[in-house]
N, C-alpha and C positions, 0 to 999 in steps of 0.2 A: 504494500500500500504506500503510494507515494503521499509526502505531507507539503501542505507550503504554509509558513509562517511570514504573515504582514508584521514589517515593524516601519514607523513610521517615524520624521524629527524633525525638528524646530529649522535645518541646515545647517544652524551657527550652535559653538558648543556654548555651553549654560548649567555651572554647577555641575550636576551630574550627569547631564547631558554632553557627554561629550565623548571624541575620536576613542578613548582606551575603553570608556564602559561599552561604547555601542560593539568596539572589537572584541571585547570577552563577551556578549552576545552573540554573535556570531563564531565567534570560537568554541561556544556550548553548543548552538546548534549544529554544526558543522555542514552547511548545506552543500548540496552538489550543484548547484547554481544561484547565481545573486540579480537580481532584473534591477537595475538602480536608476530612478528617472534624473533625467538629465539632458541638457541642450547637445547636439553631437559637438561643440569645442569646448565641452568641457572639461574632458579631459583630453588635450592634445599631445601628437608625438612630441612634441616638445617636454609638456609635463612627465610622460610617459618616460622618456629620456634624463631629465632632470631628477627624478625618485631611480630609475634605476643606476643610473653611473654616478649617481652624488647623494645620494638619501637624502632628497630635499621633499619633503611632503608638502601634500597639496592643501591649499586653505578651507577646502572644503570639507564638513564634518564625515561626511560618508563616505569620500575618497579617500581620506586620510584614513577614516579606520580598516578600509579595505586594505590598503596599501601596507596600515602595519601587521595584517592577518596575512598578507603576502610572504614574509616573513616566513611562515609556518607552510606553507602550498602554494603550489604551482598554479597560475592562473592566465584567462587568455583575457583577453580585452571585447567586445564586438558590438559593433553599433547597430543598432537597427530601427527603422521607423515605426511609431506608433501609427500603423494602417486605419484604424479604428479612428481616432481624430480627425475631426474637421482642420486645425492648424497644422498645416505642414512644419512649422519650425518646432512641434512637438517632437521630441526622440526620445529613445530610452537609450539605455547603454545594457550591456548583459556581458556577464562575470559569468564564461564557462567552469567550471572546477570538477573534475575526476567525474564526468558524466561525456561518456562516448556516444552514447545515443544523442545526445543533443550537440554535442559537435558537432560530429555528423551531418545534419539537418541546417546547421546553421555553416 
């Protein structure tokens, strides 16, 4: 039985709201993929570039905690459109992790 958990944030960290707690959330669930909404230059090879050859994280709360669960696994990047929306500058971004079926496909 496949599960999926919504977790949802503020964007900016706040108290206990922020990049480490939402990574040890994610670090408990362990999911086999991540759908993280986002404009497609949000995260650019540039960023992408900068965390990986300099571990400069990104200002963004959910990027940032992905990036330090990075650390722990291996992960692809993949942009895709939200078909479904009337706004074309809607996108989502999607975080493959240890799911071949959905690579695959994507």
């Amino acid at each position: 039985m496949h599960h999926i958990t919504f977790i949802s944030t503020v964007h900016e960290e706040n108290g206990k709201c922020n990049s480490d707690e939402l990574c040890e959330i994610i670090e408990k669930i362990s999911p086999e993929v991540i759908f993280l909404e986002a404009l497609g230059n949000t995260y650019s090879d540039y960023d992408k570039m900068r965390f990986s050859s300099f571990g400069v994280f990104h200002n963004k709360l959910e990027i940032r905690a992905i990036q330090k669960y990075s650390f722990n696994i291996n992960w692809k990047y993949v942009q895709f459109r939200n078909t479904a929306s009337m706004h074309h500058l809607n996108t989502f971004q999607c975080l493959i992790m240890n799911c071949p079926i959905l690579s695959k496909k994507i």
